[in-house]
C-alpha positions in Angstrom: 30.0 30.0 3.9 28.9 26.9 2.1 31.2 24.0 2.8 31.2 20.7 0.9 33.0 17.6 3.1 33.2 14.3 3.2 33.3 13.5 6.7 32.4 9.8 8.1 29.3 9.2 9.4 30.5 7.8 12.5 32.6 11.4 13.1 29.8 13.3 12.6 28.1 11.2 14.9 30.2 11.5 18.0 30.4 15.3 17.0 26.7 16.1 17.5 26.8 13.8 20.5 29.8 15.4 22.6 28.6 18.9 21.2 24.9 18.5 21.8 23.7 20.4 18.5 20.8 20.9 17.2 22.2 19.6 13.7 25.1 18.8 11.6 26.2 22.4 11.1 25.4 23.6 14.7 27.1 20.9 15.7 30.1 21.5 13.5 29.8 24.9 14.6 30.5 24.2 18.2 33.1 22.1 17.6 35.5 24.3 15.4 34.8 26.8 17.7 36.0 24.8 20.9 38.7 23.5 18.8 39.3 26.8 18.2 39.3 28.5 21.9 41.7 25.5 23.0 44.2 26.0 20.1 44.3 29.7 21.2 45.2 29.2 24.7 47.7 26.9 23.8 49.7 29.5 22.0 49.2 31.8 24.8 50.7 29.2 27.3 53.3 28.8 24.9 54.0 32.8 24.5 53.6 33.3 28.7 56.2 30.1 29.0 58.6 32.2 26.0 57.7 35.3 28.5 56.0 35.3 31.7 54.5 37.9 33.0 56.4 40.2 35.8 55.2 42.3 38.5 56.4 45.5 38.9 59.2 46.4 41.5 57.4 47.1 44.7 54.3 46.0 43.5 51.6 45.5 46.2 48.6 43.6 45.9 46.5 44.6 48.5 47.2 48.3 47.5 45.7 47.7 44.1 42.6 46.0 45.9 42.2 49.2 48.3 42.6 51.6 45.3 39.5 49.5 43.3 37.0 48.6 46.1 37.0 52.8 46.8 34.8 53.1 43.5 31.2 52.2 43.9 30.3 50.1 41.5 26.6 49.9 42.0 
C-alpha cells in the first residue's frame, strides 16, 4: 500500500537507526512490525493475568516428557 506521511525528519532518523534498514520503508517496516509483536503480547499478558492458565488435576510433568522423548524424532 502506498502511504503518504508527514513524519519529522529527525523520527525517521532514529527509526532507520534503531531498526537498521535498508531505507525509509524497510525501516518503517521493521518498526510497525515490532511495534506490532510487542502490542500483541501485551494483550496476551493482560488476557493470561484476566485468566491464567491451569494444569490439569494430577498433572505430571515428567510423565508428559517420558511419553514425547519415546518418538524418534530424527
Amino acid at each position: 500500500m502506498k502511504v503518504t506521511a508527514i513524519i519529522p525528519d529527525d523520527l525517521i532518523k532514529d527509526v532507520k537507526d534503531f531498526t537498521g534498514g535498508k531505507n525509509i520503508t524497510d525501516s518503517l517496516i521493521k518498526a510497525l512490525s515490532d511495534w506490532l509483536y510487542q502490542k500483541r503480547i501485551e494483550r496476551l499478558n493482560k488476557q493470561l493475568s484476566d485468566s491464567p492458565l491451569k494444569f490439569k488435576d494430577n498433572f505430571d510433568a515428567e510423565k508428559v516428557r517420558d511419553l514425547n522423548n519415546r518418538y524418534d524424532r530424527s
